[in-house]
N, CA, C and O atoms as CSV, one atom per row, in Angstrom:
chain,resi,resn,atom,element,x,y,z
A,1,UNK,N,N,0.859,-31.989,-45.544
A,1,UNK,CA,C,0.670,-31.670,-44.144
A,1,UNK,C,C,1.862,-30.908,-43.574
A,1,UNK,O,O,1.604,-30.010,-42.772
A,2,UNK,N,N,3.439,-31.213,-43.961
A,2,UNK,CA,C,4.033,-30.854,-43.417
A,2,UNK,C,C,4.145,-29.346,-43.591
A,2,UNK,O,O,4.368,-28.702,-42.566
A,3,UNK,N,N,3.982,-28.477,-45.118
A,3,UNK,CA,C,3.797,-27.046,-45.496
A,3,UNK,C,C,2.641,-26.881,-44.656
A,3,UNK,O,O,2.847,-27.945,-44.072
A,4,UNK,N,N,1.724,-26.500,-44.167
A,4,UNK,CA,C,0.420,-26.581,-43.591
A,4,UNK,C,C,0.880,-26.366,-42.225
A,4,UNK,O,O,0.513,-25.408,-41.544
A,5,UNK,N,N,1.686,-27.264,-41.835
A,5,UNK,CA,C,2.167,-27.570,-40.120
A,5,UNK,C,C,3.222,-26.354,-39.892
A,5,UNK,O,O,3.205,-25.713,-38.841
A,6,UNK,N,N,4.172,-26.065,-40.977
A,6,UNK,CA,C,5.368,-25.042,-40.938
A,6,UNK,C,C,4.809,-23.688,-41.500
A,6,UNK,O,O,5.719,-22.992,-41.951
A,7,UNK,N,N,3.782,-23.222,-41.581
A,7,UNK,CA,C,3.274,-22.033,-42.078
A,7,UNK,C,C,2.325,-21.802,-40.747
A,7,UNK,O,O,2.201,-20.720,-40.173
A,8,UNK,N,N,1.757,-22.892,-40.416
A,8,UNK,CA,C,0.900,-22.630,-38.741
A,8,UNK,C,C,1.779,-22.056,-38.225
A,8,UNK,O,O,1.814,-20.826,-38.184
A,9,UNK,N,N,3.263,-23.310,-37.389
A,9,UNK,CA,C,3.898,-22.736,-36.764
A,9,UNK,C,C,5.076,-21.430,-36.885
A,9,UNK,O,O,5.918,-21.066,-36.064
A,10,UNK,N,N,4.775,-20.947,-38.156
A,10,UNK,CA,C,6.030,-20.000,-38.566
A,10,UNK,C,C,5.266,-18.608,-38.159
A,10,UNK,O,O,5.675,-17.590,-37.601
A,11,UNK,N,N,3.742,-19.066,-38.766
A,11,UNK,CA,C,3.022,-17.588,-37.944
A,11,UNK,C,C,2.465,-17.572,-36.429
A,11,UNK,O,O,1.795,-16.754,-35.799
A,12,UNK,N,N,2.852,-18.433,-36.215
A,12,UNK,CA,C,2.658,-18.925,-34.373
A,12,UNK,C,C,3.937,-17.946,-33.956
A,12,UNK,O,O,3.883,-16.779,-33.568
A,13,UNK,N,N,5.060,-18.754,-34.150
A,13,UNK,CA,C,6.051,-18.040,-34.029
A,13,UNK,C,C,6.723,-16.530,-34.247
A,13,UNK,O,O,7.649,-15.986,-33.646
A,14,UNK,N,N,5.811,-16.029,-35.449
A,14,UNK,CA,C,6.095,-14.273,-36.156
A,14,UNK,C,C,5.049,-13.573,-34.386
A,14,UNK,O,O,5.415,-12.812,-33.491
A,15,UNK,N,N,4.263,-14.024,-34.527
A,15,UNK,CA,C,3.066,-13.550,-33.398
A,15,UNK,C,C,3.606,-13.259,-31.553
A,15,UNK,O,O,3.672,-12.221,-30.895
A,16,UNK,N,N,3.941,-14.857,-31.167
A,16,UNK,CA,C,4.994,-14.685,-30.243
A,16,UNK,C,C,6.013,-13.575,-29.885
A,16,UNK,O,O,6.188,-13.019,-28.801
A,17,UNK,N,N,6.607,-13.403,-31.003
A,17,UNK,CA,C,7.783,-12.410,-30.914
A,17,UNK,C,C,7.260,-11.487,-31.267
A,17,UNK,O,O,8.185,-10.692,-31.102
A,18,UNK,N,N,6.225,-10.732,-31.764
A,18,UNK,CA,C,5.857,-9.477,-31.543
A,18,UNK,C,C,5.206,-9.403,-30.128
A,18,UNK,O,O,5.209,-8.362,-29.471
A,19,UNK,N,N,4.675,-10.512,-29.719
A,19,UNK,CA,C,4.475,-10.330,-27.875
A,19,UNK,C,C,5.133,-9.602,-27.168
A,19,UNK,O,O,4.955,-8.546,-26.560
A,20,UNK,N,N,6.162,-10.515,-27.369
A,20,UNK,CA,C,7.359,-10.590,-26.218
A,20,UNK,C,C,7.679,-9.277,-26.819
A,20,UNK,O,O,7.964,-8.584,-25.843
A,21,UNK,N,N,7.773,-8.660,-27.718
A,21,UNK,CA,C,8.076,-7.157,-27.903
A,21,UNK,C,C,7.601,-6.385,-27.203
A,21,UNK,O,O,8.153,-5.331,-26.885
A,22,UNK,N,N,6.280,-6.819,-26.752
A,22,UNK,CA,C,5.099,-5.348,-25.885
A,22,UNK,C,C,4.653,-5.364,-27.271
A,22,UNK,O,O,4.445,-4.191,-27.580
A,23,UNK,N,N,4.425,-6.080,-28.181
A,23,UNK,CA,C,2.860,-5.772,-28.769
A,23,UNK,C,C,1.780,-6.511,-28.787
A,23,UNK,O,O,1.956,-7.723,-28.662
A,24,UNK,N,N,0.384,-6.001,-28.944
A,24,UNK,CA,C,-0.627,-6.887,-29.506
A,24,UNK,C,C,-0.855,-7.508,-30.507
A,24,UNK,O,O,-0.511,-6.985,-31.567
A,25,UNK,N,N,-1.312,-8.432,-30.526
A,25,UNK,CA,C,-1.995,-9.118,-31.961
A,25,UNK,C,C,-2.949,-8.415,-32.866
A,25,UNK,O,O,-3.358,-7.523,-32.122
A,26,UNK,N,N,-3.278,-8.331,-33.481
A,26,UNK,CA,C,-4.385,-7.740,-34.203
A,26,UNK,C,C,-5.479,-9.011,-34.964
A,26,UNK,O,O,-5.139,-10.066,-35.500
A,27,UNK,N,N,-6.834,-8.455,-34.774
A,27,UNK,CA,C,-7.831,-9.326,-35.434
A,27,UNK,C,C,-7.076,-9.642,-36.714
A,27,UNK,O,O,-6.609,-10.754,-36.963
A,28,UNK,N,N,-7.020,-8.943,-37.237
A,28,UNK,CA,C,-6.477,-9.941,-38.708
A,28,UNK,C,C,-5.534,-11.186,-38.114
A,28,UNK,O,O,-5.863,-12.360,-38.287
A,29,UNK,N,N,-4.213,-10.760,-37.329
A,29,UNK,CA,C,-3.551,-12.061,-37.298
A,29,UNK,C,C,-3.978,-12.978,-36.949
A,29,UNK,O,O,-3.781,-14.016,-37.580
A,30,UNK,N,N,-4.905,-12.954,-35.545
A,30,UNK,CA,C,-5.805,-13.767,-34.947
A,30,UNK,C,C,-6.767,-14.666,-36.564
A,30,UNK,O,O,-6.544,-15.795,-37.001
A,31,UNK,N,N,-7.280,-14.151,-36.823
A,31,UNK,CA,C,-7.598,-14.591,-37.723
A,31,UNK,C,C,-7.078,-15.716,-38.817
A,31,UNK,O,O,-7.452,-16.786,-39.299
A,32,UNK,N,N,-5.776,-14.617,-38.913
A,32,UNK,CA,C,-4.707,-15.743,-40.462
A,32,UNK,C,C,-4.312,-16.824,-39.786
A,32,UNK,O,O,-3.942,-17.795,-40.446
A,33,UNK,N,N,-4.303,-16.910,-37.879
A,33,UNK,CA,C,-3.390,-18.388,-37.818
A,33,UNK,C,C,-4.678,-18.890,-37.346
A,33,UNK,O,O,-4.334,-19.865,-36.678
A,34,UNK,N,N,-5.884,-18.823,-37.288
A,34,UNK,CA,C,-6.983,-19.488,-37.298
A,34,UNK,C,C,-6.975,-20.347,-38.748
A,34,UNK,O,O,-6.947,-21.557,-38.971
A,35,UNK,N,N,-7.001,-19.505,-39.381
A,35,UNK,CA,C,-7.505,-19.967,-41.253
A,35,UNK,C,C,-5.879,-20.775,-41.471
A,35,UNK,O,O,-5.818,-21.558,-42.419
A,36,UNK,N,N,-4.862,-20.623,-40.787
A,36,UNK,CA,C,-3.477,-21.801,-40.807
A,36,UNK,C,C,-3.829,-22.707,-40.467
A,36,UNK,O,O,-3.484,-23.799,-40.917
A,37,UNK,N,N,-4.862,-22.458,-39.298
A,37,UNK,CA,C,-4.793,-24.030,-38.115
A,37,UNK,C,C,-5.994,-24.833,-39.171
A,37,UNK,O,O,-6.022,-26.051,-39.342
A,38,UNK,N,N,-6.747,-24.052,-39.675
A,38,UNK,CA,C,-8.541,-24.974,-39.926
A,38,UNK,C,C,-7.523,-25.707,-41.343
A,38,UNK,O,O,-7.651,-26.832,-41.826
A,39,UNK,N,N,-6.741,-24.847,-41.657
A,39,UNK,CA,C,-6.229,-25.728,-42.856
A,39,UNK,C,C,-5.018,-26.809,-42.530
A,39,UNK,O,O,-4.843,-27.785,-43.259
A,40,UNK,N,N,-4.324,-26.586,-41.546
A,40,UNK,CA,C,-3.394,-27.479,-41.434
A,40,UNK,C,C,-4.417,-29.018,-40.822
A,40,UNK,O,O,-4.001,-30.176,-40.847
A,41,UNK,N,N,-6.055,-28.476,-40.219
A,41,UNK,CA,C,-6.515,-29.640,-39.349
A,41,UNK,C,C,-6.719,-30.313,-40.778
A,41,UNK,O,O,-6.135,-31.371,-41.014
A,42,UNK,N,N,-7.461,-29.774,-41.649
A,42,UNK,CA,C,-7.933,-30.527,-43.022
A,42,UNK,C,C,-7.378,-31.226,-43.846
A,42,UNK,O,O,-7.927,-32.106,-44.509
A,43,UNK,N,N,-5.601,-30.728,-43.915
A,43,UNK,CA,C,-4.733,-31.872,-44.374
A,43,UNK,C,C,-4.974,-33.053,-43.787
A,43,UNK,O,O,-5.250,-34.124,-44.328
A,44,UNK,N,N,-4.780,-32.637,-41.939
A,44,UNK,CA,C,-4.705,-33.924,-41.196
A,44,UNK,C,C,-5.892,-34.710,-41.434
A,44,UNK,O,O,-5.712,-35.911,-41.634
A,45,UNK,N,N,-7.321,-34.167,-41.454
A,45,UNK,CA,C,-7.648,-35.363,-41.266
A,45,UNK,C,C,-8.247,-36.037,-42.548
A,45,UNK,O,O,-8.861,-37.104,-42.550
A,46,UNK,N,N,-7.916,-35.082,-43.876
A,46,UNK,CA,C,-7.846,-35.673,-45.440
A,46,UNK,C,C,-6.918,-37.211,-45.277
A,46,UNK,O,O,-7.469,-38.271,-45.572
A,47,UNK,N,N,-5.129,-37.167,-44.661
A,47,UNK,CA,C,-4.549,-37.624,-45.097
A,47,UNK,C,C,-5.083,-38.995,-43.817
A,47,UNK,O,O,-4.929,-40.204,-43.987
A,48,UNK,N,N,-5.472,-38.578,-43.058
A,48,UNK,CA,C,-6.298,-40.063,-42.259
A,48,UNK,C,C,-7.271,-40.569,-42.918
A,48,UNK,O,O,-7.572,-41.757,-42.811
A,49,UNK,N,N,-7.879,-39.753,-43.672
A,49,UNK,CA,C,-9.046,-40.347,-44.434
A,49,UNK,C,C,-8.760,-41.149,-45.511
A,49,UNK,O,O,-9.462,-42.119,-45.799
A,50,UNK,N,N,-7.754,-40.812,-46.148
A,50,UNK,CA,C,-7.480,-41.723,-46.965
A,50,UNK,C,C,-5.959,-42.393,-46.903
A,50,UNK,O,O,-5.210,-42.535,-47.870
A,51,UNK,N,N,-5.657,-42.816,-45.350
A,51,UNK,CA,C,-4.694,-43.434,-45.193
A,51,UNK,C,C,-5.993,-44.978,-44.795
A,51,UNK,O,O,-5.875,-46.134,-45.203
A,52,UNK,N,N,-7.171,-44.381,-43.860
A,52,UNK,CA,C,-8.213,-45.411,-43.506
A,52,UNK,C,C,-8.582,-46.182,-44.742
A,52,UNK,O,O,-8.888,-47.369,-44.629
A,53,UNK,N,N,-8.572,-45.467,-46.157
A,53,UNK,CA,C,-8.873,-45.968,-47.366
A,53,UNK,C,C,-8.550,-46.684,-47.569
A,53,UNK,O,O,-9.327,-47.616,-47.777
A,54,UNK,N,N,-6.916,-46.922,-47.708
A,54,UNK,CA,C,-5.394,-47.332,-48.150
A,54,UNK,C,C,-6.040,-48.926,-47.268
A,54,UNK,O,O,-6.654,-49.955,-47.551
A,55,UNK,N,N,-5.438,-48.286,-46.142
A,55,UNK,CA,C,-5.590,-49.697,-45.018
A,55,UNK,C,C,-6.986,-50.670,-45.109
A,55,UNK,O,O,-6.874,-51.768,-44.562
A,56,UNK,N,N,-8.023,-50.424,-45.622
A,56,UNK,CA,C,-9.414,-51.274,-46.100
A,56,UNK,C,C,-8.600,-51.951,-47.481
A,56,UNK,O,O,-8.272,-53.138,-47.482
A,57,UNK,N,N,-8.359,-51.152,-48.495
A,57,UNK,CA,C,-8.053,-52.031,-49.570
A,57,UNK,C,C,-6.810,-52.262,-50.013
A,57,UNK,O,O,-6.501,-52.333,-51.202
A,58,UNK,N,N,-6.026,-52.392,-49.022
A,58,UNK,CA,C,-4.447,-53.167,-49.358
A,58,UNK,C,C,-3.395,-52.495,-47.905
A,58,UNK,O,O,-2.821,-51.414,-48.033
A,59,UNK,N,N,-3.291,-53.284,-46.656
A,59,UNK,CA,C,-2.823,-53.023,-45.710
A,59,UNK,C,C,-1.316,-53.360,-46.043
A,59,UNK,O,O,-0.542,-52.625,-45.430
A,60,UNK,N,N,-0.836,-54.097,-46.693
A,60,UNK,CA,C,0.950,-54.527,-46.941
A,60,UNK,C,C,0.829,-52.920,-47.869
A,60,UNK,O,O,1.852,-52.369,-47.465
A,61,UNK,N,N,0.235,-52.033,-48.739
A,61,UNK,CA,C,0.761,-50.665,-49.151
A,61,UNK,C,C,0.489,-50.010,-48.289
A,61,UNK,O,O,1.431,-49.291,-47.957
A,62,UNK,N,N,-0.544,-49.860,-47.613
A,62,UNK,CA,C,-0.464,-49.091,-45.942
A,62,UNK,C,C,0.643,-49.061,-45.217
A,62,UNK,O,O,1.356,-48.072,-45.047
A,63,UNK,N,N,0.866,-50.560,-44.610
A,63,UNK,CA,C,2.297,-50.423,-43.756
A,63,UNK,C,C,3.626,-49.656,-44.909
A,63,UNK,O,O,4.377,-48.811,-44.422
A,64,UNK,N,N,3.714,-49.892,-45.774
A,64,UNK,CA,C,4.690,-49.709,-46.754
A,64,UNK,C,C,4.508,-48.010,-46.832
A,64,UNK,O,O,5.608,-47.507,-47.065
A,65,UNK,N,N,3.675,-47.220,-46.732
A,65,UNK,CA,C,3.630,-45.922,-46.880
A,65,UNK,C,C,3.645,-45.550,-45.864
A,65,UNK,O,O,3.798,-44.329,-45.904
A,66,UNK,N,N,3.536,-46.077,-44.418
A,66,UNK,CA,C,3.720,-45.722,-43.025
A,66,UNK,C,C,5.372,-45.793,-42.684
A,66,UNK,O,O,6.014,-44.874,-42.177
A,67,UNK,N,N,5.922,-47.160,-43.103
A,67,UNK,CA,C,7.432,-46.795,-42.807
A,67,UNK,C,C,7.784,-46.170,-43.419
A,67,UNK,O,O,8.677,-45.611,-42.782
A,68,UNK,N,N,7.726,-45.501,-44.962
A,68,UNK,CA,C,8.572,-44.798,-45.871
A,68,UNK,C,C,8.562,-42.942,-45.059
A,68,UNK,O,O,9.432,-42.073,-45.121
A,69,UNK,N,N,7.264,-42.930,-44.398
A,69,UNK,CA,C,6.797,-41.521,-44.015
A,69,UNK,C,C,7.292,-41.916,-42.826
A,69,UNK,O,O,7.868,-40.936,-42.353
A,70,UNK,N,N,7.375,-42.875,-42.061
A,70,UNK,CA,C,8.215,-42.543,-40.519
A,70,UNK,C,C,9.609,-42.336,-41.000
A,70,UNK,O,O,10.238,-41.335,-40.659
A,71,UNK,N,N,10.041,-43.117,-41.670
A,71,UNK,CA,C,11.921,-43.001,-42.309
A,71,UNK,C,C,12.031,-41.451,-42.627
A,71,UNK,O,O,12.893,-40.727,-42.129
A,72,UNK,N,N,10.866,-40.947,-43.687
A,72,UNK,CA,C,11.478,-39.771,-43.926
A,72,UNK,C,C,11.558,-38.774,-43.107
A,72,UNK,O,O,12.304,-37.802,-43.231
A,73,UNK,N,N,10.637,-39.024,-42.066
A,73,UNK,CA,C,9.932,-37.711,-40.970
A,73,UNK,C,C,11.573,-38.237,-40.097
A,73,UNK,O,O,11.919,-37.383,-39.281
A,74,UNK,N,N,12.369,-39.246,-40.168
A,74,UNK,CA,C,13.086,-39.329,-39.778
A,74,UNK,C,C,14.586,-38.537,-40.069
A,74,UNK,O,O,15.288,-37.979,-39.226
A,75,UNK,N,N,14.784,-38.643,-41.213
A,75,UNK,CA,C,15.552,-38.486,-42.022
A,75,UNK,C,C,15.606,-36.965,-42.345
A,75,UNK,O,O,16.534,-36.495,-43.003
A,76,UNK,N,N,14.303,-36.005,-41.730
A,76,UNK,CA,C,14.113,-35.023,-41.778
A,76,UNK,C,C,14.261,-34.238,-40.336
A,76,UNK,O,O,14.038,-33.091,-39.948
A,77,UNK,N,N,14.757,-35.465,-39.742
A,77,UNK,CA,C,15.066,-34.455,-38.116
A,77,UNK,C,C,13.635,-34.133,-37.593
A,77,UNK,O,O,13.493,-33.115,-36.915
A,78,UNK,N,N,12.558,-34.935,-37.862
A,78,UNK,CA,C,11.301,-34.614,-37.189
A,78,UNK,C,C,10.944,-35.735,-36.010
A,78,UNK,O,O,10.251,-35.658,-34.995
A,79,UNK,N,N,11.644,-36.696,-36.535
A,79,UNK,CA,C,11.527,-37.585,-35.065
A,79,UNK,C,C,10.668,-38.393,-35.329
A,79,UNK,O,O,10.822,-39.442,-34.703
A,80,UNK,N,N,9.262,-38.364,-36.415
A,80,UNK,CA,C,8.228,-38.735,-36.239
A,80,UNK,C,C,6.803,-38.420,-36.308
A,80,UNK,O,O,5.734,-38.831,-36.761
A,81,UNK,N,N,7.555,-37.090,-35.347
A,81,UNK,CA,C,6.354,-35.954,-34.781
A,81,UNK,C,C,4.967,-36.101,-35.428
A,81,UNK,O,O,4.935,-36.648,-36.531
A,82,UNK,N,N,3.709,-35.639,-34.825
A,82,UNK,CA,C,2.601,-35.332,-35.459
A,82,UNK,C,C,2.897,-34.204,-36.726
A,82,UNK,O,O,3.025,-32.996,-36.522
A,83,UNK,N,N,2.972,-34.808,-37.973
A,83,UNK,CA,C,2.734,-33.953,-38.837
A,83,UNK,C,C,1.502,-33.578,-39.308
A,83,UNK,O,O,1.411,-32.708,-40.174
């Protein structure tokens, strides 16, 4: 999720700054951070789908893979954030 989330926002960001230049977007880009976003949503809601899995058949490895991924999202200067 997190490659997925930093390739959305890196071409979020390339797009922006050709704005703020005085330029337009073009259908293609429009496009590529569409096909970023439909894929960054599909990580997300793969890794809910089978976090819901996790948590039906063994909730003590659920919690256990929830703190290790808050620590690291920590440990990574993300705070947490929605990845």
């Amino acid at each position: 999720m997190l490659a997925s989330k930093e390739a959305h926002f890196s071409a979020l960001q390339a797009l922006d700054e050709k704005r703020s230049d005085g330029h337009q977007r073009t259908l293609a880009e429009i496009a590529y951070i569409d096909q970023l976003l439909a894929a960054h949503s599909a990580c997300v809601a793969d890794f809910s789908r089978l976090m819901r899995e996790l948590g039906a058949s063994d909730k003590t490895a659920q919690g256990a893979l929830l703190s290790a991924i808050t620590q690291l999202n920590k440990d990574l200067g993300d705070g947490g954030s929605d990845n």
